[in-house]
Structure formats: C-alpha cells, structure tokens
C-alpha positions, 0 to 999 in steps of 0.5 A, spaced: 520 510 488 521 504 491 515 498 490 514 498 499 512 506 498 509 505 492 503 500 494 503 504 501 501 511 498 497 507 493 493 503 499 491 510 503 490 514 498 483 514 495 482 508 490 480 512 484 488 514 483 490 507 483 483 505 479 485 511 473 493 508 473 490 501 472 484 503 467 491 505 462 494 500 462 487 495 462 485 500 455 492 499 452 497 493 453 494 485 454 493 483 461 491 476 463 489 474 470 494 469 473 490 469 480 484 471 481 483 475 488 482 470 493 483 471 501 488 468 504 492 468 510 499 470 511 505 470 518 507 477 521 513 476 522 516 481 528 523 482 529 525 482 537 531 488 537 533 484 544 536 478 541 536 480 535 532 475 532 526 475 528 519 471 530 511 469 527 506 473 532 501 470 528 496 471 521 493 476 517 487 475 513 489 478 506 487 478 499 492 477 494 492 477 486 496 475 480 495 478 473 500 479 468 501 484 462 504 483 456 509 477 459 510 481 466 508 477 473 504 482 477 502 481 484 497 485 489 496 483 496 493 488 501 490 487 508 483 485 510 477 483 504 479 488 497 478 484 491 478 491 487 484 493 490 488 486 490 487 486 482 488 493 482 494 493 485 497 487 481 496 491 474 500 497 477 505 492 479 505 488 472 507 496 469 512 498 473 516 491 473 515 492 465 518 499 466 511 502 461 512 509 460 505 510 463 509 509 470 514 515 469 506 519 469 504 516 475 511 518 479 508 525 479 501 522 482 504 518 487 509 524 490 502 529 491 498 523 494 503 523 498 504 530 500 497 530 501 498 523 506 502 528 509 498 533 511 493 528 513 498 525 518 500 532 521 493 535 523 491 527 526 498 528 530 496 535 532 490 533 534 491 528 538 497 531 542 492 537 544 489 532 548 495 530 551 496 531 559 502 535 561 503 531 568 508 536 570 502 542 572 499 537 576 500 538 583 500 533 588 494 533 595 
C-alpha cells in the first residue's frame, strides 16, 4: 500500500486506529520530534486538463509535523488544525519508511478500514441519489 492511500485511510478512519499503530512504535523504538506540530499554509496545485498545465488555486491551512524513530524522517500533514493527528501520522510515516515489522500488521488493519470506508461511501451515494430528480417524467404545461 502506497503512502497517498495509507494517510487517507489513516485520515477518514477513526483516530483510534492510527493512535493504537503510533502507541506501538512510541512503546518500542526511540522516537524524537523534529518539529513539533505546527500550522502552516500550503499551495493547492490544480492541473487545467485544456491546456495541459498546472497552476496554484490558492492555500490551505495545514498542520504539519516531523519526528524521527531510530534515524528515519517522518512526516505528517493533515488539512485543517490537528496537532494529534500530524504527529500521529508523522511516527506512522517514520515506521514504514523504516520497513518495521509492526507494518506488516497494520496492512491488514489499514485494508478492513478501507472496506469499512467503502461501505460508508455507498450508503452516502445511495442516499443522495434517491434524492436525485429524473427530469424525464417531468411534463411540460
């Protein structure tokens, strides 16, 4: 699992998952903070499909933190004001760039969040489609 899809998944799911992965490695390999969580602003970078370029739309408020674990860089950034989660998110990082056995565990985990994710994201479709007008039955005065 890629690093994109990792953080997502760690991001919509509830905390508790990515606290318990963070909490393993915090109980058994040295970790020191780089950066404490701190906010920031950041450019959102769109790509314009017409002419095949890309530009900065504007910015966004995120909370980024930097830790490492034995002498491995890890970095968290999430949207918004989260200093929990950055440095969460960050000793996550830190374990898998270290390729720690924890990891191998945590596929599993991060694979039936996703799932869960899933489910969610269909029964909100599905919720919203039957709100959705069919302009075709409609008949004209």
């Amino acid at each position: 699992m890629n690093r994109r899809k990792r953080t997502e998944i760690l991001i919509k799911s509830p905390i508790e998952v990515a606290r318990s992965f963070a909490k393993e490695i915090e109980n058994h390999y040295d970790m020191t903070i780089i950066e404490k969580p701190h906010q920031t602003l950041t450019m959102i970078k769109i790509k314009e499909e017409a002419r095949k370029s890309q530009f900065f739309i504007g910015e966004v408020l995120v909370t980024e933190a930097k830790v490492k674990v034995k002498d491995q860089l890890g970095l968290g950034i999430v949207t918004g004001i989260n200093e929990s989660l950055a440095l969460t998110l960050a000793i996550i990082d830190a374990a898998y760039n270290l390729e720690l056995i924890e990891t191998k565990k945590w596929n599993e985990k991060l694979f039936y969040e996703e799932k869960k994710l899933q489910k969610q994201r269909a029964l909100e479709v599905e919720r919203i489609l039957k709100t959705k007008v069919s302009f075709e039955t409609m008949q004209e005065y």
